[in-house]
VOBAMI-6789 format. One record per residue (C-alpha): residue in three letters; x, y, z. Coordinates in Angstrom, 3 decimals. Each point is the difference from the previous one (the first is absolute). Last residue first. Example, Ala and Ser with C-alpha at 12.3 -4.5 7.8 and 13.67 -1.06 7.14 Angstrom:
<pts>
{"SER"; {13.670; -1.060; 7.140}};
{"ALA"; {-1.370; -3.440; 0.660}};
</pts>
This chain:
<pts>
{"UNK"; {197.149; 161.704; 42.771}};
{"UNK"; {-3.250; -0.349; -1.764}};
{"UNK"; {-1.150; 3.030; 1.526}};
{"UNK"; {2.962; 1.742; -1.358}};
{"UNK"; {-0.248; -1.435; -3.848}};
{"UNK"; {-3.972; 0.945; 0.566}};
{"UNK"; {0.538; 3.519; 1.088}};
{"UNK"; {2.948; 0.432; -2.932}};
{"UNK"; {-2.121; -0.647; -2.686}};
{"UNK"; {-2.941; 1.898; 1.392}};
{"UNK"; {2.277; 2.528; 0.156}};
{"UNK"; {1.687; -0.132; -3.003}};
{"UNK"; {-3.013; -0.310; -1.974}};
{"UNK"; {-2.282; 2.819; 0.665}};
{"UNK"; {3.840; 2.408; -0.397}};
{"UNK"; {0.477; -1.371; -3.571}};
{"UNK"; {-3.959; 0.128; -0.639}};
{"UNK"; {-0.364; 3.451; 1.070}};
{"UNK"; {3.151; 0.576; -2.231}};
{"UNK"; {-1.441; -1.256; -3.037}};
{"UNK"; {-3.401; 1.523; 0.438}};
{"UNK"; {1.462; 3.422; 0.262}};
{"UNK"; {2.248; -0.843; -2.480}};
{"UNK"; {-3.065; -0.880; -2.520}};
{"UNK"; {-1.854; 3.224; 1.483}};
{"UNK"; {2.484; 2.916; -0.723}};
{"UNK"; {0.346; -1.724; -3.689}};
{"UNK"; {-3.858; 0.078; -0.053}};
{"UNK"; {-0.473; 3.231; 1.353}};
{"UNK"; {2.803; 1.605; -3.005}};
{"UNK"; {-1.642; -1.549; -2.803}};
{"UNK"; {-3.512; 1.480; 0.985}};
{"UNK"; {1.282; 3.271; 0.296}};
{"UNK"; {2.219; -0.301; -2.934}};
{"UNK"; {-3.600; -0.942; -1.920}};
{"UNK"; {-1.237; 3.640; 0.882}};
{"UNK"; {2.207; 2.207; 2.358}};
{"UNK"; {-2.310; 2.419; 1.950}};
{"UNK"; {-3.198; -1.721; -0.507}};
{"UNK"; {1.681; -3.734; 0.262}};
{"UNK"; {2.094; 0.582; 3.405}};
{"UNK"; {-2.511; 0.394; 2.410}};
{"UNK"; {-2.929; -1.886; -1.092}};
{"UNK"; {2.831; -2.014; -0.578}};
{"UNK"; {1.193; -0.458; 3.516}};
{"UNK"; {-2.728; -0.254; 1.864}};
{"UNK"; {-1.758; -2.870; -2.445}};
{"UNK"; {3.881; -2.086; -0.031}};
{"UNK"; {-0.088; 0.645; 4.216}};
{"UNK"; {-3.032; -1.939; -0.325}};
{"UNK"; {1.549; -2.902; -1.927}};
{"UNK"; {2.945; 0.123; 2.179}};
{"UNK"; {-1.089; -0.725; 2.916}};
{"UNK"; {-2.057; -2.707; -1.702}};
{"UNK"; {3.160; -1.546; -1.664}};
{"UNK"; {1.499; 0.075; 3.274}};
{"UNK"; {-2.790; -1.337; 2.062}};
{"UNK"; {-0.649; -2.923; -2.527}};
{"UNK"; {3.409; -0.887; 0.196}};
{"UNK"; {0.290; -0.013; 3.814}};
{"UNK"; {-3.368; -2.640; -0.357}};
{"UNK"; {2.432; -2.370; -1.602}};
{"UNK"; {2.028; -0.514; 2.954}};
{"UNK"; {1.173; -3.757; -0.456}};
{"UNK"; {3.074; -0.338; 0.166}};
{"UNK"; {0.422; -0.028; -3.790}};
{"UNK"; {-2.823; 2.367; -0.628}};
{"UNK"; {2.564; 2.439; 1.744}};
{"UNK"; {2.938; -1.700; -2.684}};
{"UNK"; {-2.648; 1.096; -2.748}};
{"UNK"; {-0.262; 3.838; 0.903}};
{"UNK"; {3.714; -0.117; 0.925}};
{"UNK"; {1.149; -1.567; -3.542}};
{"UNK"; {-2.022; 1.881; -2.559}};
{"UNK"; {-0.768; 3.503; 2.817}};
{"UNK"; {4.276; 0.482; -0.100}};
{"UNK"; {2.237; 0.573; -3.114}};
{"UNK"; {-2.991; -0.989; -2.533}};
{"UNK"; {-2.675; 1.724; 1.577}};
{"UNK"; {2.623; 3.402; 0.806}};
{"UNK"; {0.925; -0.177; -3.690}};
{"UNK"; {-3.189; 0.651; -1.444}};
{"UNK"; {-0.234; 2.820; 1.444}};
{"UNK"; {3.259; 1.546; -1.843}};
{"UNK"; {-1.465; -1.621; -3.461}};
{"UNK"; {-3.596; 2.243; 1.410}};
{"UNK"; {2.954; 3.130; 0.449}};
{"UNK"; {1.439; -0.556; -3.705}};
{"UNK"; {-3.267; -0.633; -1.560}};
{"UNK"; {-1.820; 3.116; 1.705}};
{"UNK"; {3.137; 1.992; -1.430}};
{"UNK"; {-0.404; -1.312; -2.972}};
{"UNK"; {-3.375; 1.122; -0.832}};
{"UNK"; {0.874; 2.813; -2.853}};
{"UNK"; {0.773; -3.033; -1.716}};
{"UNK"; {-3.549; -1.038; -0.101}};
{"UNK"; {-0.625; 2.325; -3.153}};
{"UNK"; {2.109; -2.303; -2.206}};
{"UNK"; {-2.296; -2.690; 0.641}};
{"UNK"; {0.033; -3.593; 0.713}};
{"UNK"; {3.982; -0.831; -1.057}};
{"UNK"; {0.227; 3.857; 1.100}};
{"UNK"; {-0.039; -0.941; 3.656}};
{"UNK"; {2.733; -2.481; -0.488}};
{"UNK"; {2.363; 2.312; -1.807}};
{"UNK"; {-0.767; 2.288; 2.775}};
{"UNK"; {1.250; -1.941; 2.588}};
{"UNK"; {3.247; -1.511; -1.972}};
{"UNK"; {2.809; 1.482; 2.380}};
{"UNK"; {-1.884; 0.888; 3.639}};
{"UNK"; {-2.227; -3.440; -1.135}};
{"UNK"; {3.341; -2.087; -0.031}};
{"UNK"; {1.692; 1.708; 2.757}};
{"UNK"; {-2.931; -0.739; 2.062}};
{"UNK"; {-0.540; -3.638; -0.876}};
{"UNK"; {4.195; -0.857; 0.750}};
{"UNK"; {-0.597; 1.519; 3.387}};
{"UNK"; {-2.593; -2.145; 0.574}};
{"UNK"; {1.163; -3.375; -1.221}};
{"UNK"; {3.235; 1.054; 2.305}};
{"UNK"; {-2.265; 0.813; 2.622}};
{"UNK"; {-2.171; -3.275; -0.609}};
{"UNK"; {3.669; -2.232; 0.053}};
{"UNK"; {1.428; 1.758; 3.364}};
{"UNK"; {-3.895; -0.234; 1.594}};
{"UNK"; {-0.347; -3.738; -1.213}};
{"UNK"; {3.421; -1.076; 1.964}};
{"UNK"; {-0.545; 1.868; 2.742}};
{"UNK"; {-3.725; -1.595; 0.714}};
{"UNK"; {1.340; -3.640; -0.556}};
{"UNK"; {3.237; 0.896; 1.995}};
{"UNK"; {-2.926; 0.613; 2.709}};
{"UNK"; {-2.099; -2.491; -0.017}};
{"UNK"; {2.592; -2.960; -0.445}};
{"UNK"; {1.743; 1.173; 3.155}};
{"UNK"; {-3.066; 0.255; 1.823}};
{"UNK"; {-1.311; -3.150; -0.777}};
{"UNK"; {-3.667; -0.059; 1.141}};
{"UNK"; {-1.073; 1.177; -3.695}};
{"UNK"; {1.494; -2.868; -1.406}};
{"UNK"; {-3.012; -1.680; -1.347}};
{"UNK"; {-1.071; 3.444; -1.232}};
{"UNK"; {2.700; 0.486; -1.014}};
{"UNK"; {-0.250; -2.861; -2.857}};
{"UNK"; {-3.799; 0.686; -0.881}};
{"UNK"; {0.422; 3.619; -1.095}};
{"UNK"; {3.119; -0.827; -1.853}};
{"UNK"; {-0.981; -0.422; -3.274}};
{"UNK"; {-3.130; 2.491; 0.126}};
{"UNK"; {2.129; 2.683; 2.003}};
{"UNK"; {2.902; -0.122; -2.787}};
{"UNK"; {-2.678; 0.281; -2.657}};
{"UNK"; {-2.420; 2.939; 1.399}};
{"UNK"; {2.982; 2.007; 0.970}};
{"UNK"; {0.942; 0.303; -3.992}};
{"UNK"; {-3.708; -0.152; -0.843}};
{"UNK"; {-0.110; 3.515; 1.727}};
{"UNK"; {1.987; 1.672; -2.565}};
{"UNK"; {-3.462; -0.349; -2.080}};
{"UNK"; {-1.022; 2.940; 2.273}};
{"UNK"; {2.484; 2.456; -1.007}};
{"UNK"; {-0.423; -0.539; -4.229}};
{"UNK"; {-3.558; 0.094; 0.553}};
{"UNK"; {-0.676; 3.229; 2.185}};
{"UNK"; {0.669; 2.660; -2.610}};
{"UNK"; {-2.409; -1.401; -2.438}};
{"UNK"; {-3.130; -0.461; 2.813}};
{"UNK"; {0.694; 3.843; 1.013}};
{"UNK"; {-0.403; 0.805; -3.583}};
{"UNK"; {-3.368; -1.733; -0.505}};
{"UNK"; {-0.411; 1.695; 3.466}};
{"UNK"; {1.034; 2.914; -0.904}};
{"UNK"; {-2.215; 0.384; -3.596}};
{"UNK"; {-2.946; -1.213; 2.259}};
{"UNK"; {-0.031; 3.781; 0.953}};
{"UNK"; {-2.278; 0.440; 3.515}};
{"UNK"; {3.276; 0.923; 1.656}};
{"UNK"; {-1.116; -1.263; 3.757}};
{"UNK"; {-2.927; -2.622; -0.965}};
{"UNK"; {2.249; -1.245; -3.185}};
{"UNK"; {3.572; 0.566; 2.300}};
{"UNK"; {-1.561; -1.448; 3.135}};
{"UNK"; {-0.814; -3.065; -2.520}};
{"UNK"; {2.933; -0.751; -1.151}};
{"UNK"; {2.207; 0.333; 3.099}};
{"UNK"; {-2.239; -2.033; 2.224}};
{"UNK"; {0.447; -2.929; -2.414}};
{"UNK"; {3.732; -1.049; 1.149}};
{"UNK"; {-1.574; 0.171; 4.093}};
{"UNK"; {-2.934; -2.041; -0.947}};
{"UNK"; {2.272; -2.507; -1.210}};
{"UNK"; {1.959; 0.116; 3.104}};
{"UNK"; {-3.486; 0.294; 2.253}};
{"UNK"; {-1.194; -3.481; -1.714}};
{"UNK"; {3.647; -1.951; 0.310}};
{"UNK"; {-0.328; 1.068; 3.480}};
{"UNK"; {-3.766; -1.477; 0.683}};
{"UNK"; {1.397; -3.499; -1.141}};
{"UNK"; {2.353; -0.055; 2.107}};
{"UNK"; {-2.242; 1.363; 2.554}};
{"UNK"; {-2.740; -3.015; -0.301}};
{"UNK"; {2.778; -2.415; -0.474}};
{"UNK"; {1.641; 0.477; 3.081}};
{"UNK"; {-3.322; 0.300; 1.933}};
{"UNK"; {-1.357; -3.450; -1.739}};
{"UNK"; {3.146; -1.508; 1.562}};
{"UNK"; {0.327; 1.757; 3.508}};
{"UNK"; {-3.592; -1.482; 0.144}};
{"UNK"; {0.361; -3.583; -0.197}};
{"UNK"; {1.486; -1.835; -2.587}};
{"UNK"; {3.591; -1.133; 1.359}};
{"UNK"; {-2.118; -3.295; 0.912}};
{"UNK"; {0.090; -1.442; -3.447}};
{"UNK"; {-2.862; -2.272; -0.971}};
{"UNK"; {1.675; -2.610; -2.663}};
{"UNK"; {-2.659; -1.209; -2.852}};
{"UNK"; {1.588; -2.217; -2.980}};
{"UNK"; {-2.507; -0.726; -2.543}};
{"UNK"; {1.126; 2.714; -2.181}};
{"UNK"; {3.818; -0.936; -0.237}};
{"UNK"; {1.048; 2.622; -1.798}};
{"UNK"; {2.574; -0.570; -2.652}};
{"UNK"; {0.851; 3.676; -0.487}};
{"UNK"; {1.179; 0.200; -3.611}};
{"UNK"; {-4.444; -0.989; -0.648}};
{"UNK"; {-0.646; 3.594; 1.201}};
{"UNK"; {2.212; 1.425; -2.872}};
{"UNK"; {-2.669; 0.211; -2.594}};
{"UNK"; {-3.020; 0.161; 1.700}};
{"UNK"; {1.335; 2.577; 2.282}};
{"UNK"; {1.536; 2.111; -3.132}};
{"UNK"; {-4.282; 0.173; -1.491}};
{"UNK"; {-1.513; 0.140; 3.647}};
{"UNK"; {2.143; 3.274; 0.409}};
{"UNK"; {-0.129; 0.986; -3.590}};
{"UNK"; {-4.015; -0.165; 0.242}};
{"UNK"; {-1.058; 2.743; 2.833}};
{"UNK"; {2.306; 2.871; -1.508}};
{"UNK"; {-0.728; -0.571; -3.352}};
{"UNK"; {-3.969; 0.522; 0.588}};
{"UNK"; {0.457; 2.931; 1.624}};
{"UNK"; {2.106; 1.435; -3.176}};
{"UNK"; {-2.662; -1.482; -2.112}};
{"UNK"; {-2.677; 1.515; 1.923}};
{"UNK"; {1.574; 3.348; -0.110}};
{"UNK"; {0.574; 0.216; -3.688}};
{"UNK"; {-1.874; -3.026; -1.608}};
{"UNK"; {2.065; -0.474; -3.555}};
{"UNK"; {2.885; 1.928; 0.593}};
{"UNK"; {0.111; -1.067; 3.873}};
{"UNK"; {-0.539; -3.162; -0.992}};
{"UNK"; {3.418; -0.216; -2.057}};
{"UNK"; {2.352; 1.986; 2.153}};
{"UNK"; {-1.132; -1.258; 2.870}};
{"UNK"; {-0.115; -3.519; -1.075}};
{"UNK"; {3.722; 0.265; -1.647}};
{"UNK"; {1.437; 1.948; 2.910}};
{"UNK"; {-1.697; -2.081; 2.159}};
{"UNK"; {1.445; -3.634; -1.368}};
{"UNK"; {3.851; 1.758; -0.046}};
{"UNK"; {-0.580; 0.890; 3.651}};
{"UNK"; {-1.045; -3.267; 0.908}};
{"UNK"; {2.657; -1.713; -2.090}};
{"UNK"; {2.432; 1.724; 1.683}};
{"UNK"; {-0.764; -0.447; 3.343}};
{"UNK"; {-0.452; -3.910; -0.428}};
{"UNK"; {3.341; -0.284; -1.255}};
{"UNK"; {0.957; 1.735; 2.762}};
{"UNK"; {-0.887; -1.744; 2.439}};
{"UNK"; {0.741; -3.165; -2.030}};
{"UNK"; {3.401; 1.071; 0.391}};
{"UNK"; {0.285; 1.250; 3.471}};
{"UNK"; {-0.874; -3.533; 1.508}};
{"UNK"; {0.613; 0.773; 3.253}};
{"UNK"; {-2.576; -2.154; 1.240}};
{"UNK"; {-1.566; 2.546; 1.839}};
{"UNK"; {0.825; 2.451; -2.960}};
{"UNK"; {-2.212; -2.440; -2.238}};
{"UNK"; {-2.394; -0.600; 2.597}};
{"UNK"; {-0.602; 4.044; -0.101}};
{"UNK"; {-0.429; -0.143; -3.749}};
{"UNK"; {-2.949; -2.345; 0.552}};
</pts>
């Protein structure tokens, strides 16, 4: 449903729709999860979906009789959607490894509570990416043939997300451990690991948000899934490396080293394939 909305370019019942799905799970979750623990937090996950659909469905004016067979289904299709799919998997898994190397690693649930702490305030930066990509996603990906258009696209959203970037460091080098003692006064001795996650952070925002999406654009999906799975087992290498000696800095410090990794891999992914096809073309 929410992708017809963005086909449509309707951005506004998009996200209409996204916000009252997430304020519909917070209330479930919170509520059955107090009453039925697990089951209730289950529970909330498979209802809200079918609870925003039914809602906002109708918005779409579907004509249900209507039947069109397209002939751009064939395998290429499935494939792109298979990987894409598949990518989004291995990036989450890549944000969890952290967590629980440090519990099998560390063995002291105390770190990972405090790992979890740290690692809010840098990873709810990535809603910044999240909402240029959503509103454009559609319109370059129209234009992805025009060159021109492409690439003053892709200059103009590095300038702003360094800026944005920039501006996010300064701001957690400055009021870091303010932050960290909002939850607890002890987590301040973390801000280090907040500083160089924030750092991290910056390298999906500057470069992995718009090239990771612009090589779904043209089509190479599966190069996302090889990234994010490169990295996902350089992630395990790395902190059972890292962790023992240096604890939840450890950790911090293989995921910033990973989200530019990612970020340039992507960068580098996508301008050749981007400029293969403009030559080929020509």
């Amino acid at each position: 449903m929410k992708i017809q909305y963005r086909l449509h370019k309707n951005n506004k019942l998009y996200s209409y729709a996204e916000l009252t799905y997430n304020i519909i799970l917070v209330i479930l979750v919170f509520t059955l999860s107090y009453y039925y623990q697990e089951l209730g937090y289950a529970i909330s996950l498979v209802v809200v979906p079918l609870i925003t659909t039914f809602i906002f469905i109708k918005k779409l004016n579907i004509n249900w009789k209507k039947y069109v067979k397209l002939n751009s289904i064939d395998f290429s299709f499935w494939r792109y959607g298979f990987f894409a799919s598949l990518s989004n998997v291995t990036f989450q898994l890549l944000i969890a490894i952290d967590i629980i190397l440090i519990g099998n690693i560390l063995n002291d649930m105390e770190l990972v509570t405090a790992f979890k702490y740290v690692s809010i305030v840098p990873y709810s930066l990535l809603f910044l990416s999240q909402v240029v990509i959503i509103t454009d996603f559609v319109d370059f990906t129209e234009k992805i043939k025009d060159k021109l258009y492409i690439e003053k696209y892709i200059q103009n959203y590095v300038q702003l997300f360094s800026i944005i970037s920039l501006v996010c460091i300064l701001f957690i080098y400055l009021f870091g451990s303010k932050i960290l003692s909002i939850f607890d006064n002890d987590y301040t001795d973390y801000n280090s690991s907040l500083m160089i996650l924030t750092i991290g952070v910056s390298g999906i925002l500057i470069l992995r948000g718009i090239f990771g999406n612009l090589l779904s654009s043209i089509g190479k999906a599966h190069i996302n899934f090889i990234i994010t799975s490169i990295a996902v087992v350089l992630n395990i290498i790395l902190n059972y490396n890292l962790i023992p000696k240096y604890g939840i800095f450890g950790a911090a410090t293989t995921s910033a080293i990973l989200m530019w990794f990612t970020g340039i891999l992507s960068m580098l992914f996508f301008f050749y394939f981007f400029r293969k096809s403009i030559v080929s073309e020509n």
